[in-house]
Backbone as CSV, one residue per row, in Angstrom:
resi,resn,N_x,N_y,N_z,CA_x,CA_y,CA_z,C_x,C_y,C_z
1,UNK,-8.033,27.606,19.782,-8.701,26.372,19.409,-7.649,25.271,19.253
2,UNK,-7.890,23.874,20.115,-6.933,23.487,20.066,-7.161,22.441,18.302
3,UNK,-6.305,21.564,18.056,-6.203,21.105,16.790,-6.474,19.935,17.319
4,UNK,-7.595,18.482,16.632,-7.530,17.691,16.742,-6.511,16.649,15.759
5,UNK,-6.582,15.225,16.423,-5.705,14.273,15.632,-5.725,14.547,14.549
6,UNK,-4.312,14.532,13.450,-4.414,14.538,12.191,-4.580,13.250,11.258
7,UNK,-3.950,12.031,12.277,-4.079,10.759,12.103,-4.988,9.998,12.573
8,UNK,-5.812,9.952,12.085,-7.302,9.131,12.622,-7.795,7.471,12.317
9,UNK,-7.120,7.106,13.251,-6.979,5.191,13.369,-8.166,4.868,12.783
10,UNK,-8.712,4.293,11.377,-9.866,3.405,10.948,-9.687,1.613,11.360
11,UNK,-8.517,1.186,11.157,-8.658,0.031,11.119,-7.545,-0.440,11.269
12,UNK,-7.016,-1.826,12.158,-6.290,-2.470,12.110,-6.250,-3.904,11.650
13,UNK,-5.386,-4.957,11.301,-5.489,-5.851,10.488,-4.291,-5.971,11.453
14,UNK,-4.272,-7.305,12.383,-3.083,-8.082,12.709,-3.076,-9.481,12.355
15,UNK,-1.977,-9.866,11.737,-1.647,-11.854,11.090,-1.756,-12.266,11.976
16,UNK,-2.555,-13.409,12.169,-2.580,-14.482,13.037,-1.998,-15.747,12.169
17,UNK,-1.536,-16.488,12.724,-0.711,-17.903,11.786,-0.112,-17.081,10.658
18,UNK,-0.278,-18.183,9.972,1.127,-17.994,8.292,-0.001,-18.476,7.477
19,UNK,-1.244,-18.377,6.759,-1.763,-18.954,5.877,-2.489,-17.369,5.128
20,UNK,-2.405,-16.093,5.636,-2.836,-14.852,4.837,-2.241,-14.150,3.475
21,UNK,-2.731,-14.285,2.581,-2.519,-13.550,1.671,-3.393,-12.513,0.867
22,UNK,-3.603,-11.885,1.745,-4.592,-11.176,1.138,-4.899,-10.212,2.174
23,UNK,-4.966,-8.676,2.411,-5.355,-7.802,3.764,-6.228,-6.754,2.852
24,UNK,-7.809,-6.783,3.319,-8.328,-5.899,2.638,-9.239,-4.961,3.354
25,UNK,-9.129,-3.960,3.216,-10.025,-2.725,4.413,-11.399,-2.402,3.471
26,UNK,-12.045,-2.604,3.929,-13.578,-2.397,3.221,-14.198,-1.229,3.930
27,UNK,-15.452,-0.604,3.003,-16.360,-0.052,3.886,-16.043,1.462,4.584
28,UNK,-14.629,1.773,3.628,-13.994,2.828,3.641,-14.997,4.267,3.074
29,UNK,-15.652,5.037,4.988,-16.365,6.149,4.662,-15.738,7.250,4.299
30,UNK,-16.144,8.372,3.480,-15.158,9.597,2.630,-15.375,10.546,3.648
31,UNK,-14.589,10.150,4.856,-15.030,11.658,5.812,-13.795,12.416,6.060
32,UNK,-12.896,11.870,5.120,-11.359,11.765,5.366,-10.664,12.792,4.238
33,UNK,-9.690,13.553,3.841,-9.187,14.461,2.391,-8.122,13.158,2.425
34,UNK,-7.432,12.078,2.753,-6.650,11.354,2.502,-6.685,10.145,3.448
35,UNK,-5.948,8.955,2.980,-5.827,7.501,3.464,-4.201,7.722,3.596
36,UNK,-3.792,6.453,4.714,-2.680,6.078,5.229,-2.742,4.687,5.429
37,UNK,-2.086,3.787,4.879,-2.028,2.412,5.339,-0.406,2.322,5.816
38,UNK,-0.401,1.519,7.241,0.828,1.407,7.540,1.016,-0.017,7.438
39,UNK,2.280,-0.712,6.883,2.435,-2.066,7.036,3.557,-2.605,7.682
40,UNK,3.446,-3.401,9.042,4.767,-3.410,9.662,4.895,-4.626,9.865
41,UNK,5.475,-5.521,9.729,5.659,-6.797,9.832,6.837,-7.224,8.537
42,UNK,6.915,-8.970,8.327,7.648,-9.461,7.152,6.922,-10.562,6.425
43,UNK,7.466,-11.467,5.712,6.748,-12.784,4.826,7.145,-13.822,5.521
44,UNK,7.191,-14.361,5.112,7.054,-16.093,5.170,8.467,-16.700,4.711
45,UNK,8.342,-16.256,3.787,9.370,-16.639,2.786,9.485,-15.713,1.676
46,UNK,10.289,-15.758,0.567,10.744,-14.557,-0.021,9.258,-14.241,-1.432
47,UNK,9.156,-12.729,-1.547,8.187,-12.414,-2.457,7.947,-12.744,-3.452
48,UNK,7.459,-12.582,-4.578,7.059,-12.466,-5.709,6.979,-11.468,-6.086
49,UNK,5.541,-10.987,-5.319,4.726,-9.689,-5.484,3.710,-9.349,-4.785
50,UNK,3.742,-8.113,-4.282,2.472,-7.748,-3.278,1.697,-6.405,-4.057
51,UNK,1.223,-6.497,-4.652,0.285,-6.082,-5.182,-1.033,-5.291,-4.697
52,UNK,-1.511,-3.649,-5.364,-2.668,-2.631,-4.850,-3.487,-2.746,-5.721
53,UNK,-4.762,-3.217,-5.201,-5.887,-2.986,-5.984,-6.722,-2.041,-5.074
54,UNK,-7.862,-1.263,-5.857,-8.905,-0.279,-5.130,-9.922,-0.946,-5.458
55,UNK,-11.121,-0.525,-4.857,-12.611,-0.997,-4.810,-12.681,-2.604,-6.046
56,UNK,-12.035,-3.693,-5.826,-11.675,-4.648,-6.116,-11.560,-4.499,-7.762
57,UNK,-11.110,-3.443,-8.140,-11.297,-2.977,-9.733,-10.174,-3.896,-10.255
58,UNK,-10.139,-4.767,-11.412,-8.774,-6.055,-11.499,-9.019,-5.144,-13.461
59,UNK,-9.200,-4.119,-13.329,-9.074,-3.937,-15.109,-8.033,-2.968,-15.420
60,UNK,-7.401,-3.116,-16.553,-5.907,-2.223,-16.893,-5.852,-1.222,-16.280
61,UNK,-6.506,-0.543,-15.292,-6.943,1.383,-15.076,-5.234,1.392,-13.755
62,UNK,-4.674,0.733,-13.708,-3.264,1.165,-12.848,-2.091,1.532,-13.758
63,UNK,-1.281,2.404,-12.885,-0.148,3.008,-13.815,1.371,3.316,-12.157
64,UNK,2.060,2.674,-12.563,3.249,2.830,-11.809,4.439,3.122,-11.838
65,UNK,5.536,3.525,-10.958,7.084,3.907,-11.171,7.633,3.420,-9.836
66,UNK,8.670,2.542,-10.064,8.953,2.311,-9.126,10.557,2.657,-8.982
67,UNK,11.205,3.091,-7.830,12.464,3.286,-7.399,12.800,3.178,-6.610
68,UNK,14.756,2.269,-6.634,15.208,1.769,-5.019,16.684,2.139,-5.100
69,UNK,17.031,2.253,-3.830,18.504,2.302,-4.349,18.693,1.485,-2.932
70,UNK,20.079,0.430,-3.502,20.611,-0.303,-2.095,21.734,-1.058,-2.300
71,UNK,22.955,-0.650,-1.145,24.180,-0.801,-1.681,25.241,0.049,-2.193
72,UNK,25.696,-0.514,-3.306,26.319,0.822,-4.506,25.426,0.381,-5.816
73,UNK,23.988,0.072,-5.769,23.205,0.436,-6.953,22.069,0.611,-6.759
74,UNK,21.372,0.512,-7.633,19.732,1.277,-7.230,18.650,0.526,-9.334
75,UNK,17.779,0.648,-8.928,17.255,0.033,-10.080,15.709,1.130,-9.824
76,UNK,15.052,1.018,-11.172,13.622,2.107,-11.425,12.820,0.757,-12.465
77,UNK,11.511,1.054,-12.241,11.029,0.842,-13.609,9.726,1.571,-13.774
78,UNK,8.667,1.201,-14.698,7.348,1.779,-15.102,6.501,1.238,-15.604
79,UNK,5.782,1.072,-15.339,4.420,-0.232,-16.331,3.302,0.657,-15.999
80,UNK,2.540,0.959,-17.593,1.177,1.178,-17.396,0.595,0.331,-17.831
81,UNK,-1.032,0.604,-18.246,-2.247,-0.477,-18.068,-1.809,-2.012,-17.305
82,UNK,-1.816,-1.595,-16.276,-1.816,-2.840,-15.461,-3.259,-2.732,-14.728
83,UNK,-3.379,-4.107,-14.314,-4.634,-4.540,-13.638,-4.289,-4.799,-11.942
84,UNK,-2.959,-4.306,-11.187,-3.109,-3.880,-10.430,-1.727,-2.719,-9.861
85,UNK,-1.166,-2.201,-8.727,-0.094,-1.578,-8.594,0.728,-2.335,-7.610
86,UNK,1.842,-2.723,-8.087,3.466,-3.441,-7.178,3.593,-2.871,-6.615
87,UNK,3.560,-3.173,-5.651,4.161,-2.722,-3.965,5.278,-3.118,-3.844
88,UNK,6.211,-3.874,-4.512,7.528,-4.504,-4.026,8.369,-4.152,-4.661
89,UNK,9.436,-3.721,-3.542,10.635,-3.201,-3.714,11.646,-4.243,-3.313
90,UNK,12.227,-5.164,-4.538,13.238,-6.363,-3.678,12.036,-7.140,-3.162
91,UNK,13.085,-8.071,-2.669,11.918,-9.084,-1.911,12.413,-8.845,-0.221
92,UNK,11.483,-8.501,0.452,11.687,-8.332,1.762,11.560,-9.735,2.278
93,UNK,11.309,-10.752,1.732,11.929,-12.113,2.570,11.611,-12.244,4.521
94,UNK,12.128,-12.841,4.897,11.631,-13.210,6.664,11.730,-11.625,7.418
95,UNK,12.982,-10.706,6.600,13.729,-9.300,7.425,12.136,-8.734,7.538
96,UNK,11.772,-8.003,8.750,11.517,-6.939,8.721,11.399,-6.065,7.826
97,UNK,10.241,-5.071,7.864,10.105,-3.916,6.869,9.153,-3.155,7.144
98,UNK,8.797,-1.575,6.733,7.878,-1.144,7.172,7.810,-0.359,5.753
99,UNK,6.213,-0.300,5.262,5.227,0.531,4.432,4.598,1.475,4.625
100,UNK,4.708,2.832,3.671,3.999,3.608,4.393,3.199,3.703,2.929
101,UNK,1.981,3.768,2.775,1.167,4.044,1.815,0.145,5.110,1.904
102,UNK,0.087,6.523,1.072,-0.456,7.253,0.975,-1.063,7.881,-0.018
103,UNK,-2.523,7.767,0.241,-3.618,7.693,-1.242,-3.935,9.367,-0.850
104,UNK,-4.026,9.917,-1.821,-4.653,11.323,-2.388,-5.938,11.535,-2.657
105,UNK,-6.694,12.406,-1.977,-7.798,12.493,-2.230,-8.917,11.622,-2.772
106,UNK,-8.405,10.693,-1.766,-9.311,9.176,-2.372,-11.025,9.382,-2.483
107,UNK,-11.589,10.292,-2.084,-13.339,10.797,-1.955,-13.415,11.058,-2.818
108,UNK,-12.617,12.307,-3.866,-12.651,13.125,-4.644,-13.360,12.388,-5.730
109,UNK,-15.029,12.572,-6.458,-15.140,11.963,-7.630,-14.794,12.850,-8.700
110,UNK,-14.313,14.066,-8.705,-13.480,14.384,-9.871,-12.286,14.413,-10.575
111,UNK,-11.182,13.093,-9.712,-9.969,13.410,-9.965,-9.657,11.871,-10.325
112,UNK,-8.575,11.197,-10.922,-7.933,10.197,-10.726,-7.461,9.845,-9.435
113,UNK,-6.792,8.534,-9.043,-6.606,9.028,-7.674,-4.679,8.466,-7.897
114,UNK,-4.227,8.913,-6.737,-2.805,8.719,-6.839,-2.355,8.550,-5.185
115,UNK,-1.178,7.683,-5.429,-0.478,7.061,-4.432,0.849,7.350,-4.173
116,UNK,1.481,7.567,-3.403,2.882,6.999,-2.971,2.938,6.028,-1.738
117,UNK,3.580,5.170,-2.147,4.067,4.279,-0.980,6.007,4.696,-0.751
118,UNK,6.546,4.591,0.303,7.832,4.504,1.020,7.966,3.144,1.913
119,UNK,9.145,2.970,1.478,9.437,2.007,2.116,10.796,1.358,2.311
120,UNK,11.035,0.347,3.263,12.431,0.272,3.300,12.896,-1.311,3.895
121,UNK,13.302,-1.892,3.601,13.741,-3.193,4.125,15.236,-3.908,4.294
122,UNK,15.639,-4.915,4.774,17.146,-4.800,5.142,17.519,-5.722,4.191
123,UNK,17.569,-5.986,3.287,17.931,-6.446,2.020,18.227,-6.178,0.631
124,UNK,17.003,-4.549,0.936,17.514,-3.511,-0.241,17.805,-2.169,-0.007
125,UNK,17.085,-1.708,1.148,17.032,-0.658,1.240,15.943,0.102,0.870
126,UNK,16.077,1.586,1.188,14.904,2.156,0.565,14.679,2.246,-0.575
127,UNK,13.018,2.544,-0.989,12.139,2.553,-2.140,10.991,3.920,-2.025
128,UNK,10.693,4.002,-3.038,9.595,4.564,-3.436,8.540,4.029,-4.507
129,UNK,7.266,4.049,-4.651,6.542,4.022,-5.800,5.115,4.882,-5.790
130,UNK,5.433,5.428,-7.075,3.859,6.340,-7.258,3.129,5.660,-7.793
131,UNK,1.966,5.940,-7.744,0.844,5.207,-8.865,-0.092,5.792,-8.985
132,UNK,-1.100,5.896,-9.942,-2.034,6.239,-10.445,-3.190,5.357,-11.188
133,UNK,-4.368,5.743,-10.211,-5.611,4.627,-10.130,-6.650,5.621,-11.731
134,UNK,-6.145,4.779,-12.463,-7.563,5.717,-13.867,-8.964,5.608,-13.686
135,UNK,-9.362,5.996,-12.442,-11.011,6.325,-12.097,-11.204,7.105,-11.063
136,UNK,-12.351,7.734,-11.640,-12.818,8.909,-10.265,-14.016,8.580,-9.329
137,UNK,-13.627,6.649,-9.206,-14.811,6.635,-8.122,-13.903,7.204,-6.924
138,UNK,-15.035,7.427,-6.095,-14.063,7.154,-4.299,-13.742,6.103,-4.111
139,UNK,-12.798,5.841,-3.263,-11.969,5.053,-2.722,-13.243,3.714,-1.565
140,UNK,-13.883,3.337,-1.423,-14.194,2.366,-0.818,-13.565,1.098,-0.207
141,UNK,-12.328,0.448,-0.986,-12.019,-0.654,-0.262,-10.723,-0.809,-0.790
142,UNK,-9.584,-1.144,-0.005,-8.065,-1.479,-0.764,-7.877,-2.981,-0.458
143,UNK,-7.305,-3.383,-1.148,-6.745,-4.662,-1.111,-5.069,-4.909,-1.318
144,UNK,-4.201,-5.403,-0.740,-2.998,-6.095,-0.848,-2.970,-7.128,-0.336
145,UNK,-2.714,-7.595,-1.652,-2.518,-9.364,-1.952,-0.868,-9.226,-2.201
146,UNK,-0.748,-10.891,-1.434,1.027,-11.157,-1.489,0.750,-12.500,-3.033
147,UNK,1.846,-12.738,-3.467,1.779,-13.787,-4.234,3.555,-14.874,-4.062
148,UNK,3.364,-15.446,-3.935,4.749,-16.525,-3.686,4.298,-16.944,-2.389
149,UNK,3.999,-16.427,-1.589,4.558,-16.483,0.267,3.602,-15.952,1.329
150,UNK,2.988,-15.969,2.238,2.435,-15.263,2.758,2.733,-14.282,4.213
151,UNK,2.556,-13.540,4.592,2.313,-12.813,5.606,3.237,-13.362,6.861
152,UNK,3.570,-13.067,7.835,4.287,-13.818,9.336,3.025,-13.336,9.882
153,UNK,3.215,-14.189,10.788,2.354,-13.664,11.902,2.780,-12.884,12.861
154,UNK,1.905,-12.165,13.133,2.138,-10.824,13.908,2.250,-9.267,13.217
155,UNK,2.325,-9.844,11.675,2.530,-8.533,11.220,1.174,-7.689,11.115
156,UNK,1.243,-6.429,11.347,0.202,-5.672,11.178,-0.149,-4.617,9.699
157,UNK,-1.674,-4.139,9.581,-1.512,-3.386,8.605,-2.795,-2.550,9.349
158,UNK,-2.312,-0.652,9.424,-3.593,-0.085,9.860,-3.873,0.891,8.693
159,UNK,-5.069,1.121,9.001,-5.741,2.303,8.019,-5.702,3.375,8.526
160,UNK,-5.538,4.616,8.028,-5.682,5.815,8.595,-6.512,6.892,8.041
161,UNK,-7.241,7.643,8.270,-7.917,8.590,7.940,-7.174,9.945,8.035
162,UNK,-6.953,10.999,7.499,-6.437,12.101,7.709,-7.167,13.167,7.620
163,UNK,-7.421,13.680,8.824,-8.090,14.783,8.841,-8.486,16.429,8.417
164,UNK,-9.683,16.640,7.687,-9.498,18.309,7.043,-8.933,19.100,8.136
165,UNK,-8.313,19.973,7.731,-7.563,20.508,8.605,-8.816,21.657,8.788
């Protein structure tokens, strides 16, 4: 029996102009044991903050850790009850960068749900951050919002579905 795709393309999101701040995948069906968002592109100008929200939930239920190392140093931190999860590692600025974001059992209504994103850019280097969403709805819709700067054009962001094995 052969094995089908494990990566199953839902959605793509490509920048057109420089005026986006905001990329949100809606309408997200649970036919999937996990999500993949890839983000490949850069900003505008240098970050602030790019920021994860789920099913547009903006109430304390996020919890994060973030870690980078680049250079000869490296920096961590941790914030819970937040009202959403930091995506930013450094400010990736005009450079290039690529995101890999991976949600856990986002269907599951009996679990919290949890994240890692990876990532890496030429200004800091690589990163990591986990997070943890405090609700057991399913996953329906993600949102990343930039704040300072917006999007280049051309950059892309896809969704992925991952298949039961």
């Amino acid at each position: 029996m052969t094995a089908g795709a494990t990566y199953v393309p839902i959605a793509t999101q490509t920048i057109s102009g420089t005026s986006t701040t905001n990329v949100t995948f809606s309408s997200i069906t649970n036919a999937y044991t996990d999500l993949v968002v890839i983000f490949e592109g850069a900003t505008v100008a240098q970050v602030n903050d790019l920021t994860l929200q789920f099913n547009s939930d903006s109430g304390s239920n996020y919890s994060y850790t973030r870690i980078v190392g680049y250079g000869s140093g490296q920096y961590s931190d941790r914030t819970s009850n937040s009202t959403s999860i930091s995506i930013t590692i450094g400010s990736p600025g005009t450079q290039g960068h690529t995101s890999i974001l991976h949600i856990n059992n986002y269907a599951n209504t009996n679990v919290y749900k949890t994240m890692l994103l990876r990532t890496s850019n030429t200004n800091y280097g690589p990163g990591a951050i986990i997070g943890l969403w405090r609700n057991t709805s399913a996953i329906n819709a993600i949102s990343i919002s930039i704040s300072g700067t917006t999007y280049s054009s051309g950059s892309t962001f896809t969704l992925y579905g991952i298949a039961s094995a």
